[in-house]
N, C-alpha and C positions, 0 to 999 in steps of 0.2 A: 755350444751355447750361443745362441744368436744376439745382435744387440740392435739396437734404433737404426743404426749406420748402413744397415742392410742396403745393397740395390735391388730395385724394384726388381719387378718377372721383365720387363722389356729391357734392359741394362745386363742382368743374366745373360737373358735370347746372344744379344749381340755380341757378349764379351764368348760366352761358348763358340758362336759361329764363326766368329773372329779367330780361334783356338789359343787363346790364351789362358781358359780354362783357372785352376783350382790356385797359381800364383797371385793372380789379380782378384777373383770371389771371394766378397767375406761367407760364403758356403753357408749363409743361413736363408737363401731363398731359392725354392724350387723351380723349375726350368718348366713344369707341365702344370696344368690347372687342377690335379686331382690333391692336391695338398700334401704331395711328395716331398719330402727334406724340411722336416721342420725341428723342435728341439726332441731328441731322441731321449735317453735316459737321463739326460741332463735338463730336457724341458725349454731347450732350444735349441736350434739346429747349426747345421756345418756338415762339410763332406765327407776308412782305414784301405791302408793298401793291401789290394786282393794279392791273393795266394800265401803258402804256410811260410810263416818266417822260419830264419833261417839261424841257430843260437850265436850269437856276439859278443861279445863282450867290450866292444870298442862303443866310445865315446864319438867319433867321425861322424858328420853328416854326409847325410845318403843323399843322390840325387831325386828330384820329385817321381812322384808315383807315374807311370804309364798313364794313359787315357785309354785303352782297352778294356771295354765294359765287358761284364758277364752277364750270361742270362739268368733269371728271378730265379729263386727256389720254388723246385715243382712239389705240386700237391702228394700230398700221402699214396703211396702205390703207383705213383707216372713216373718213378724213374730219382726219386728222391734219394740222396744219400744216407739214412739210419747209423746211427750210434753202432760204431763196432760192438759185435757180440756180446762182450763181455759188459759192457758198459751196459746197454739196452736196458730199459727200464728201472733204473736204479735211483733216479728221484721221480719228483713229477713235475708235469710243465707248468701245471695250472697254482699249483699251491706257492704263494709266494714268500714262506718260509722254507721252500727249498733252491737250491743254489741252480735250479736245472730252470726256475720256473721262467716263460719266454715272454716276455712283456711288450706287444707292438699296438701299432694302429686296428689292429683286427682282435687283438687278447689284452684286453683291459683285465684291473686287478681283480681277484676275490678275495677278501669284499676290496669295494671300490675303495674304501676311507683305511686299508692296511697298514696300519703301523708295524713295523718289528719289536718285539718284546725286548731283545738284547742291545739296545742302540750305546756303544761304548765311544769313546775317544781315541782315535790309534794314538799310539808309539811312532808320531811321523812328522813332519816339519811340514807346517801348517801356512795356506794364504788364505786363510776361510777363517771362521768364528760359529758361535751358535749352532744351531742343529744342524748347519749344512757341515761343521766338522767331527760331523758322527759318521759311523756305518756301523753296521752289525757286526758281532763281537768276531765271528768264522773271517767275513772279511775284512775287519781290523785287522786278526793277527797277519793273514795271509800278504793285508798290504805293509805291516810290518817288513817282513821279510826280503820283498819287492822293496821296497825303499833301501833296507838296508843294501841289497845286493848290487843296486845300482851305486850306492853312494862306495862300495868296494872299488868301483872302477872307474871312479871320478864323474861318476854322473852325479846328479842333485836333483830330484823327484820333490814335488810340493802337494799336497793334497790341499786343491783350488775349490771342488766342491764335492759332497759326498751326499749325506740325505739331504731327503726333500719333502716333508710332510704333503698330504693331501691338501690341507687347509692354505700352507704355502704356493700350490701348484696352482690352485683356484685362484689366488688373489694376481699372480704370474698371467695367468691366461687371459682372467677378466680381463687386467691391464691391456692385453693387447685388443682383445674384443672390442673394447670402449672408446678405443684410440685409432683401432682399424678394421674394424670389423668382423664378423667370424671366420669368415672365408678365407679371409688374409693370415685372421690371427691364427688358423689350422696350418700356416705356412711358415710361424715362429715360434711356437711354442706349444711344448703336448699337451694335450689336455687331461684334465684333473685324474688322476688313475690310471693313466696310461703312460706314466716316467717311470724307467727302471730306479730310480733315484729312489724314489718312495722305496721300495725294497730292501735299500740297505746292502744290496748286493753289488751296488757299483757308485763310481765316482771319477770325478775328472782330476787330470793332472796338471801341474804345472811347470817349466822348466825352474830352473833355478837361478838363472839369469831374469825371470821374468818376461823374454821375450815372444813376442807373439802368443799370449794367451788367448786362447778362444778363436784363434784366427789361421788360417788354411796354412800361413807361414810355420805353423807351429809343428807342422809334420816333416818339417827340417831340424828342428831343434833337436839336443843331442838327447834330451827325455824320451822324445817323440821315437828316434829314432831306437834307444834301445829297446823300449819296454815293447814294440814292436816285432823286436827279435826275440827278446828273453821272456815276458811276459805269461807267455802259456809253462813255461817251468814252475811258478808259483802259483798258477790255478786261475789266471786272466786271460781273456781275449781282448783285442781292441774291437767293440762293438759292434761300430757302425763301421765297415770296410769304404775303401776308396770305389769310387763309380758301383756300388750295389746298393745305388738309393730307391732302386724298383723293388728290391726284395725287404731290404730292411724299412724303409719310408723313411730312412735320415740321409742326409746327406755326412757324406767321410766325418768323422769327430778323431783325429787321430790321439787325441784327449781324454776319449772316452772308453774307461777301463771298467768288463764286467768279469767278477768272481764266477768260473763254474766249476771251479777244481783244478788239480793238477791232471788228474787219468783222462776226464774232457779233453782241456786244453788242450793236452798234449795230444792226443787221438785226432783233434780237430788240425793242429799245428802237420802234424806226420799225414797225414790224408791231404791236405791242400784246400780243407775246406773253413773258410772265412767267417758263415754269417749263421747265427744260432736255426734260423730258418730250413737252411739247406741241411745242417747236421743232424736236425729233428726229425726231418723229412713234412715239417709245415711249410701252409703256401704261405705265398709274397704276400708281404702286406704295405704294400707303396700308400696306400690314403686309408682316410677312415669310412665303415661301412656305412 
């Protein structure tokens, strides 16, 4: 989730070239002019760490992510990685009542203004209010579960934000259009139908200490750190990966938690592959078309 605080694209330039990278970045402004890294499922941006985690159950922070980038996810039939066998066409991508459906800068929603029918309350310890502490019933329970298992090992999980109506998203966007223009505002925030958020299928976390919410710090924090390991056991990936802001168009959200199942996740987690993109065998979508 991006916030006012941002540094410009020239402040970016220099703090990367500099290599000080994702400790110093509030990870809500992109480094290229195609409107790369802006608010991903959450509707504002920040930069998850590549390759399959590893199961944990320890509270410890982990040292920061590498800086070794990966290349974008290639187009269907160039070499793309496909859903093991068995998984292989068992939702669909497009429909946004299923947990498969892929929501980027290139796959806006059907229909654009989608609501979820099942929008419940979880069973979770809440730093949100109002509709943003809904999600869809599948992943209410799922994020049930995921809270509680963390809270078994001393970690403490908050559900910071979940949906995000259309109507919400629009007034989100404008706000930056109006203040900075469209061009900029395609650098902070998604635009109207194109948040996983609206879906109900994902939502952001919080630590328990409240530390470093929203902020590149927050990929140390012991939330960050577990639900990274454990996460695809309950049927989560962490979205938007560390340095795959070419394939995904967000920059790292180590915050940002999507439902696709446990046989997914776990298929994605065991293969080494990170970004919904690459697992689909759909291309990159770093900007909007």
């Amino acid at each position: 989730m991006c916030h006012n605080t941002a540094p410009d694209r020239r402040t970016v330039t220099a703090l990367l070239a500099a290599g000080l990278g994702l400790t110093v970045l509030t990870a809500c402004t992109p480094e290229d002019s195609k409107g790369t890294g802006a608010a991903g499922g959450s509707g504002t941006a920040s930069p998850t760490a590549a390759g399959g985690p590893a199961v944990s159950s320890s509270p410890a922070v982990s040292s920061s992510p590498t800086a070794t980038a990966r290349q974008p996810a290639a187009a269907p039939g160039k070499g793309a990685l496909p859903p093991s066998a068995s998984l292989a066409k068992q939702h669909s991508l497009t429909d946004p009542r299923s947990p498969w459906v892929v929501v980027n800068k290139h796959r806006p929603l059907t229909p654009l203004q989608f609501a979820p029918p099942d929008l419940v309350q979880p069973a979770v310890q809440l730093a949100t209010s109002g509709e943003s502490a809904l999600l869809n019933s599948t992943t209410a329970a799922a994020a049930g579960k995921l809270f509680a298992a963390a809270a078994a090992v001393g970690v403490t999980l908050t559900l910071a934000s979940g949906y995000r109506s259309f109507q919400t998203q629009t007034a989100t966007y404008n706000g930056y259009v109006n203040t900075r223009g469209r061009a900029s505002a395609d650098t902070a925030s998604a635009r109207p139908g194109f948040s996983e958020h609206q879906t109900g299928w994902a939502f952001d976390i919080g630590d328990g200490g409240g530390a470093c919410s929203f902020q590149p710090c927050f990929a140390e924090q012991p939330a960050a750190v577990w639900v990274k390991a454990n996460a695809f056991t309950y049927g989560f990936v962490v979205r938007y990966p560390w340095m795959l802001h070419e394939t995904t168009g967000y920059y790292y959200e180590p915050w940002h938690l999507r439902y696709i199942g446990p046989e997914a996740a776990g298929d994605m987690a065991k293969r080494g592959i990170t970004t919904l993109e690459e697992y689909f065998g759909l291309e990159a979508a770093p900007g909007y078309r």
